[in-house]
C-alpha positions in Angstrom: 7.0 26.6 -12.8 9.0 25.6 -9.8 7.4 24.4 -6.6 9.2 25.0 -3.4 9.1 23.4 -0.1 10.4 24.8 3.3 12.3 21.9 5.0 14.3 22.5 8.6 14.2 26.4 7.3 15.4 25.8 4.1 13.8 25.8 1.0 13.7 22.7 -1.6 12.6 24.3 -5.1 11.5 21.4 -7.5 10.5 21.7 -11.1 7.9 20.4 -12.6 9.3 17.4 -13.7 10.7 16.7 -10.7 7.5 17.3 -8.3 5.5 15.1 -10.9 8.2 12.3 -10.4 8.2 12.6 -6.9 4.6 12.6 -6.8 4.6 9.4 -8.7 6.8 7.7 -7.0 4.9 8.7 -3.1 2.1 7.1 -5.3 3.8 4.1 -5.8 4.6 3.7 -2.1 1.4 4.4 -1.4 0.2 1.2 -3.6 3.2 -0.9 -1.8 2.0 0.0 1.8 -1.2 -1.1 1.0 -0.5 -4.7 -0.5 2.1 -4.6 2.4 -0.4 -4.3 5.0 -3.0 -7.0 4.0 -0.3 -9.6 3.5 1.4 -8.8 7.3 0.5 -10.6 10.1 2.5 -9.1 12.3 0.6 -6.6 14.3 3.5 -4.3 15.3 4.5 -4.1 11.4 0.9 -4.0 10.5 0.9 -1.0 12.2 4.2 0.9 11.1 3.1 0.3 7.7 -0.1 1.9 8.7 1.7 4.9 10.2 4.1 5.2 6.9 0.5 5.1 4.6 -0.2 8.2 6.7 2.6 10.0 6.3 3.1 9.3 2.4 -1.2 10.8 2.1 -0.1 13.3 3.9 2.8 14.4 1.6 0.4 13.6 -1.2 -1.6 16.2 0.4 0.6 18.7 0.5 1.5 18.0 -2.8 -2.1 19.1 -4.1 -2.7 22.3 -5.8 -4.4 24.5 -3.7 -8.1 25.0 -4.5 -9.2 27.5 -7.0 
């Protein structure tokens, strides 16, 4: 089964394997943005990691099955 995503009006299909990679591997970024942002002490970088976290949950969450 193919998933496929509208992006700038055009459509990016993705098979299985490929959304489960990609899924992986916005999960692993995930993990990275979150060690990233304890060890910053920068506040301005503290918070454009914070921003990216957001965005990568929110693909995450668009990524999710819709409910049954």
């Amino acid at each position: 089964m193919a998933t496929t995503i509208d992006v700038y009006s055009s459509e990016l299909v993705l098979t299985d394997e490929e959304r489960v990679m990609l899924r992986n591997m916005l999960e692993i970024a995930l993990r990275e943005t979150r060690v990233e942002v304890h060890r910053t002490h920068s506040p301005d970088f503290r918070a454009l990691v914070q921003h990216q976290e957001g965005v990568i949950r929110g693909l995450l969450a668009k990524m999710s099955p819709p409910p049954a």
